[in-house]
N, C-alpha and C positions, 0 to 999 in steps of 0.2 A: 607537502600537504596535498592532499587528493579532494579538494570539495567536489560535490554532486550539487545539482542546482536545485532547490526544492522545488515546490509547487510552479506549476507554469504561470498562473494566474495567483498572485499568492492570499491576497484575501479572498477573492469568490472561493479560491479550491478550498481555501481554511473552513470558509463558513458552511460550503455546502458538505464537507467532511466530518464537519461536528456535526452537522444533522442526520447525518447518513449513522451515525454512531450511535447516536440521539435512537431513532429508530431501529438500531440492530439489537441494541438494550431495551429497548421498553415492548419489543416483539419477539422474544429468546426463542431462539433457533431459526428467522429468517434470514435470508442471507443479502445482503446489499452492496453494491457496486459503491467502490472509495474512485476517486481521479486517477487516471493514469497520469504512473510519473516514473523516476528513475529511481529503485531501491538504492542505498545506500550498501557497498560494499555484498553480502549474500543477504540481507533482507527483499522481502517482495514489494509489490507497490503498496501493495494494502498496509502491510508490516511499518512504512515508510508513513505512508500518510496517517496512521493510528497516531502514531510518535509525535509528528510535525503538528497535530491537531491538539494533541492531550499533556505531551511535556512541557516542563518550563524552570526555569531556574529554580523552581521553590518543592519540584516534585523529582526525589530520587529515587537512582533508575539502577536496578538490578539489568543485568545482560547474561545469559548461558556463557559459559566457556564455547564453545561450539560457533557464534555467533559472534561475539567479540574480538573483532579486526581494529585495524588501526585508521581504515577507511569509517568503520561506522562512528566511532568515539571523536574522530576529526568531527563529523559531519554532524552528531548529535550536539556537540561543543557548540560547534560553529552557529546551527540553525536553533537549535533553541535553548542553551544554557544548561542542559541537564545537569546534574548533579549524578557522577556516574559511582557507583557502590559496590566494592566484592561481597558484603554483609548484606545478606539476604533477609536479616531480621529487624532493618530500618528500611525498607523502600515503599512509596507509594506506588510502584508499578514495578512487574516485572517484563522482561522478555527472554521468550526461549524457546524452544524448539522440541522436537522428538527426544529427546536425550533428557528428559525433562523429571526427575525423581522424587517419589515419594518423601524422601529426610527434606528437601529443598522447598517443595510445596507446602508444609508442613513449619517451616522457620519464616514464611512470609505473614507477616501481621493479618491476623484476621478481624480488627476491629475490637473494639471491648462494648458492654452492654450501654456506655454513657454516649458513645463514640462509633458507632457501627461503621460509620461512613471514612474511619482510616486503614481498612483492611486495601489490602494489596489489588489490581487491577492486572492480571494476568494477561500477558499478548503473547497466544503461542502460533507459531508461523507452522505450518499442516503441509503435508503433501498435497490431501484433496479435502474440498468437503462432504467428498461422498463418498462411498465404497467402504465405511470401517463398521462395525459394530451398531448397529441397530439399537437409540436411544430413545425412550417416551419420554416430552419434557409436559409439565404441569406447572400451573402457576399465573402468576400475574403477566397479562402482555399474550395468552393463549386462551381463546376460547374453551375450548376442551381439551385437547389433547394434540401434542405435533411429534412426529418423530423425524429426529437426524439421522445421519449416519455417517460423522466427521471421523478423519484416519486419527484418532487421537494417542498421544504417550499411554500405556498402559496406566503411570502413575496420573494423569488427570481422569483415566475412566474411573479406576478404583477414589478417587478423589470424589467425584461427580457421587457417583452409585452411594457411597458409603460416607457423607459431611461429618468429618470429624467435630465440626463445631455446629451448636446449637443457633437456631436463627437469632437475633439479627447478623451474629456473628458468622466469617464464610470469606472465600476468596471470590473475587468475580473476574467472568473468562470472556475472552475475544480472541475467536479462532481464526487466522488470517490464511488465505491462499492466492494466489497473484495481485488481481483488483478488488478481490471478495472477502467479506468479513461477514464471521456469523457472531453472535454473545452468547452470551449463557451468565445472567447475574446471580449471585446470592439468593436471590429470589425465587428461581426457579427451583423446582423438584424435579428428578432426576431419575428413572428406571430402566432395567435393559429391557429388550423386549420379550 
């Protein structure tokens, strides 16, 4: 067995982790520094500390083929209970990477009109946050208008662009790249530029 140690600080980093998240959500598309710490197996810091903040025995967790080692599943077991899932059509979160597909995004629960709030919580790990495709986001948590420009799967751009599902209903996303995390909830509105 290969554990990795989590947080160095394990409440302060917890608590200052969920605020930082707290903020990445209720501000879609800025980007906020997670704690440095040591990714679990090919996860990044940020990818790590999303996880260590938001899972827990009672939220099951979709993983990419891609992503899924035997270092991460030790250490998601270990640290905080998850509940790990190949059915992508019962998870409250997922994770996954560039490799990340249209039929897949699409089998993740998007919530129902009674219920909005059991749609799936996407964590896709990016090469960067900058340098992809030029996106206008609108919505709640933006003054006017803000534009990204995250390296994203084609199947989350076409996803973003084109909400198969009617509001309240939607996935909500958390782009991670080293220590940095940006969101993008159900709430925002989404156009290229």
């Amino acid at each position: 067995m290969s554990l990795v140690a989590s947080f160095k600080h394990p409440v302060a980093d917890a608590q200052f982790s969920f605020r930082r998240i707290l903020k990445a959500l209720s501000e879609p598309g800025s980007i906020v520094a997670l704690p440095e710490m040591s990714g679990f197996g090919v996860l990044d810091s940020a990818s790590a500390c999303v996880l260590l903040t938001l899972i827990d025995q009672d939220t099951p967790l979709w993983i990419s083929p891609r992503l899924n080692d035997d270092v991460l599943r030790q250490n998601l077991r270990f640290h905080t209970g998850a509940v790990l899932t190949e059915d992508p059509s019962s998870v409250s979160f997922a994770l996954a990477e560039g490799s990340l597909d249209s039929a897949t995004l699409l089998a993740f629960p998007c919530g129902d009109e009674m219920s909005p709030e059991l749609a799936t919580s996407v964590i896709v790990q990016v090469e960067s946050l900058e340098g992809g495709k030029p996106l206008r986001l609108l919505g709640p948590g933006i003054e006017q208008s803000r534009v990204i420009s995250v390296q994203l799967p084609d199947a989350v751009t076409q996803y973003l662009l084109n909400r198969p599902h009617r509001f309240p209903l939607g996935l909500d996303f958390m782009f991670t790249c080293g220590e940095q995390l940006l969101a993008l909830p159900r709430t925002t509105r989404v156009e290229a530029c």
